[in-house]
N, C-alpha and C positions, 0 to 999 in steps of 0.2 A: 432262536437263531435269527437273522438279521440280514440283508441282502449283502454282498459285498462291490463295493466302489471297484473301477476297473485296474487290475494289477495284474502283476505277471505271474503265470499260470490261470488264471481263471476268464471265465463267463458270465455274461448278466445272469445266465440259469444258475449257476453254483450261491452258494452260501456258505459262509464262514461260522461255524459255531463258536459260542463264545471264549474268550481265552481268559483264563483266570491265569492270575501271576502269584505265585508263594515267595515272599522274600523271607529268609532263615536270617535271622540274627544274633549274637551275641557279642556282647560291647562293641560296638559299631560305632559309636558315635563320631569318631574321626571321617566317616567316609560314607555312614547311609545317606546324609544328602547327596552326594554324587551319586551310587545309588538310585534312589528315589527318585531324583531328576530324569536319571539316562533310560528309566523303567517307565517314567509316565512318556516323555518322548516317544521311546520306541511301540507305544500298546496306543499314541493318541490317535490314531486313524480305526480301531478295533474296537468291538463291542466288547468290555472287557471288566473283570474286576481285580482289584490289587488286595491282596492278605499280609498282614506281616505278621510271622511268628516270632516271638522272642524267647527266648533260652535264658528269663528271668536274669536279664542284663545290668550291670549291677553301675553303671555310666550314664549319659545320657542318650542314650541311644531311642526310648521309648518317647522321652518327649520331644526330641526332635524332629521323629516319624509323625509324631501329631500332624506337624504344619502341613502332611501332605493329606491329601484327600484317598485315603487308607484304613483299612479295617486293620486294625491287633489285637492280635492274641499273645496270651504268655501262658507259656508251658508249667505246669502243675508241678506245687510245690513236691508234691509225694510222688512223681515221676521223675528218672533220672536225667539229668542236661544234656543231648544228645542232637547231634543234627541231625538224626532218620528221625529225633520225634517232632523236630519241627515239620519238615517233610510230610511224615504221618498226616497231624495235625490239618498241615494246610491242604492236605488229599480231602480229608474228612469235612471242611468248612466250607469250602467251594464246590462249584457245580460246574465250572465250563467242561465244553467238550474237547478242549486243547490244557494240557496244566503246563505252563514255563517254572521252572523253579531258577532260583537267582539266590545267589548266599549275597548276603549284606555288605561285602567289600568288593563287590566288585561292579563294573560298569558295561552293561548290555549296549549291542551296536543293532541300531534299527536294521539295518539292511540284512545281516544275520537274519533277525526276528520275519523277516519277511520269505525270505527263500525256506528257513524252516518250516512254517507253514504251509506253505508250500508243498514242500517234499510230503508232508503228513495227508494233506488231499488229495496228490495225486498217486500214492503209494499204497496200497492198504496192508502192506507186508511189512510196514519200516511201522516199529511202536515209537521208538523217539528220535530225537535229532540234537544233536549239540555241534562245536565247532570249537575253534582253536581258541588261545589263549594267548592274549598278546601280541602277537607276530602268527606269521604264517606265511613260508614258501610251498604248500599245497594245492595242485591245482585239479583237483579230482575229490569227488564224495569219495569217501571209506567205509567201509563197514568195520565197526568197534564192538568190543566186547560189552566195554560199559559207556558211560555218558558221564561225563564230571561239571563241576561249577554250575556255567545257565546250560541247563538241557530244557526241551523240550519233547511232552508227551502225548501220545493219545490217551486219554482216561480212560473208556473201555479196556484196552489194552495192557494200562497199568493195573487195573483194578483184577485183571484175568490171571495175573501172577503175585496176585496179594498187595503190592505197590508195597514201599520202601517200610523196613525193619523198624520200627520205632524207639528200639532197643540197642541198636548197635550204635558203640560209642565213636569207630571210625567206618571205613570200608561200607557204609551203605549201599553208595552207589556203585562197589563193584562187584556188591553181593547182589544188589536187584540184577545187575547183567547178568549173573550167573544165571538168575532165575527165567531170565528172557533169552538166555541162548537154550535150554532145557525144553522152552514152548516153542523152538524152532523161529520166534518174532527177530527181525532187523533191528538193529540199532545202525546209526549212522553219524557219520563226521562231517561236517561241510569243510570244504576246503578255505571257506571266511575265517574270518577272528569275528567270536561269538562276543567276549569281552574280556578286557581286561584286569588284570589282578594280580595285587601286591603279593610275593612270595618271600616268605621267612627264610631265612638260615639262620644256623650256628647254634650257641650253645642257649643263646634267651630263645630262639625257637624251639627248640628240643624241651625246653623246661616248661614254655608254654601248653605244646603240644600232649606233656607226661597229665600236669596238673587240669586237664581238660578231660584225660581218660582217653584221647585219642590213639593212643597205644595199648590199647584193648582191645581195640575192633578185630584184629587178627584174629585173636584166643577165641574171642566170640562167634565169627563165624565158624571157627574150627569145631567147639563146640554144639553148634548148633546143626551142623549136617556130617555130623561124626556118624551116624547109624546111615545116610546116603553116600554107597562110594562114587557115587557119577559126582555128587556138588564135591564130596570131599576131596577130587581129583583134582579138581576145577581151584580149590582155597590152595590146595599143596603146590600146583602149577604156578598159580599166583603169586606164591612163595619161594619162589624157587632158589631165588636169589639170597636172603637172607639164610635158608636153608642149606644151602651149598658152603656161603661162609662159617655157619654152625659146623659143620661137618670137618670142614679144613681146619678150625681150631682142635674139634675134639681128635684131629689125627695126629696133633703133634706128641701128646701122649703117650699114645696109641703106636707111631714107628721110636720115639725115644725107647721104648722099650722092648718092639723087635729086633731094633737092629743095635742093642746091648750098650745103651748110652750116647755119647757125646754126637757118633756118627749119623745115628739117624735124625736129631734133633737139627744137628746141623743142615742136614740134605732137607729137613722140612725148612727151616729160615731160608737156605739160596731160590726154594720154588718158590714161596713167600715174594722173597723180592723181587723172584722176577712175574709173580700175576699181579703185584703194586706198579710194575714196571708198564708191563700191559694195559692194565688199568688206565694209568695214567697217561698210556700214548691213544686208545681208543676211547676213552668217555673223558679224560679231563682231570686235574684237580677237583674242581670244586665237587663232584657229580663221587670220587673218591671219599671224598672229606665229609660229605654229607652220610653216605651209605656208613662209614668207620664210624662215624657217632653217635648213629643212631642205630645201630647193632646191637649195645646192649639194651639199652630202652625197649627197643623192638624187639625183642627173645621176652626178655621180664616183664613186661606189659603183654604179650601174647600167654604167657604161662598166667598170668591174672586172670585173664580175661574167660579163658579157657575154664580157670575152677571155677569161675563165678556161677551164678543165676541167668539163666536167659528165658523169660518167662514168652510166651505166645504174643505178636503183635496184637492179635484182639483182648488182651487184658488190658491195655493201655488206656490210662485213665484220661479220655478222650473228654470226657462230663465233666472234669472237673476244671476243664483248661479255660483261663479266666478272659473273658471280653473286655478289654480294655478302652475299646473305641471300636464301636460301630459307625460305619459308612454307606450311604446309601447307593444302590448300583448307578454306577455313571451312564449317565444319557448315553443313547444312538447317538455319534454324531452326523448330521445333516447329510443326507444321502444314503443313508443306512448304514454306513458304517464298515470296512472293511472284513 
């Protein structure tokens, strides 16, 4: 640990522990140097190291992470491509006592990165911190179930609840929430935009997201705290949505043939249009259009997931995950270093 430079919330007596950065990537190459850039910025005041994981990226993504002054890793052939095993991964490489994690398209805001730390010193009840995305009309901390995109953690803290799945294809980080609402630990929102980032729609998103296995991570959680009904309550809640439209489909069925054909088929179409009708006066088209087409993907990708394997995080073949470029820890800068 390292003295820290005078900033808000702190003392010449306090100390900043160091912060390790995990960037997760796969094909990135369009956008890790922005990235990379907006990551050594925001960490250049801190005693800090930068990790990049790669999800065996098949672009240029790996060697254009070279140019920056970064350690990489890529994730093992004979382990499946997953972003909780990049996550893992970068849990298991690093040592600081703060871990930011950052996925590879997106772009971190210093001043976020400063008040989250923050919040993590002065707090010993709050395990991590994240913040908005993009925009933000928030003018208050929240408390949140889970943490997405850049969060930041305490490692003791992560590490007391196993830290993140290395196995789940989607949902990691709203299955580690689960696990840190269970130890009773805070999560929280800052009311800032943590950073930035490009979001997909439509039917090449949907097709990206299938061919990725991201729509497995449902089935897999469900599976994997099926014999817990406290997590299993927690995955069904989460679901509740998808769940609910499952259900309204399988009733059209179900009153066509109580109420002796044509009639009840019909009465189920008019409440149909009018919760499309609803729908579309309270959340929107697009917010409509997205949820309708990814319904089935999202049922059959959950039913996947669910029969698969979910083997134990510590079997994960951690030894085998290849070193690509070693980097040597970056100097204190002058003054000790934030």
């Amino acid at each position: 640990m390292s003295d820290r430079a005078h900033g808000p919330g702190w003392t010449d007596s306090q100390t900043t522990p160091k912060l390790s950065v995990v960037v997760v990537t796969y094909n990135e190459a369009d956008r890790i140097e922005r990235c990379l850039d907006a990551v050594g910025e925001a960490c250049s005041e801190y005693d800090h190291e930068i990790v990049l994981v790669d999800s065996r990226s098949t672009d240029g993504t790996v060697e254009l992470a070279r140019q920056y002054p970064v350690t990489i890793y890529r994730l093992p052939p004979s382990a499946p491509r997953t972003p909780g095993g990049g996550r893992y991964v970068g849990t298991q490489v690093t040592d600081g006592d703060r871990v930011l994690f950052v996925d590879g398209d997106m772009r971190i805001r210093g001043s976020w990165l400063d008040d989250a730390l923050d919040v993590l010193a002065t707090d010993p009840a709050v395990a991590g911190v994240d913040g908005h995305l993009n925009e933000s009309d928030a003018t208050e901390t929240a408390d949140v179930a889970s943490l997405r995109g850049v969060a930041l953690y305490d490692r003791d803290a992560l590490a007391a609840v196993g830290g993140f799945d290395p196995y789940l294809h989607a949902l990691e980080d709203i299955e580690l929430g689960f696990r840190f609402a269970e130890s009773g630990a805070r999560l929280v929102r800052l009311p800032s935009v943590a950073a930035t980032h490009p979001f997909g729609d439509g039917v090449a998103e949907l097709r990206r997201r299938w061919r990725s296995g991201y729509y497995f991570g449902r089935g897999q959680v469900f599976r994997k705290w099926l014999r817990s009904p406290r997590m299993l309550a927690r995955t069904l809640h989460y679901s509740r949505l998808y769940a609910t439209i499952g259900g309204w489909v399988a009733l059209a069925p179900i009153a066509t043939v109580a109420a002796g054909g044509g009639p009840g088929l019909l009465a189920w179409c008019v409440a149909t249009v009018a919760l499309i009708a609803l729908s579309l006066r309270s959340r929107g088209r697009r917010w409509l259009a997205r949820k309708t087409l990814s319904f089935v993907p999202v049922c059959v990708g959950a039913l996947a997931g669910f029969l698969g394997r979910h083997p134990p995080a510590t079997s994960y073949p951690v030894a085998d995950t290849e070193l690509v470029r070693a980097v040597p820890q970056r100097p204190v800068p002058p003054g000790g270093g934030r």
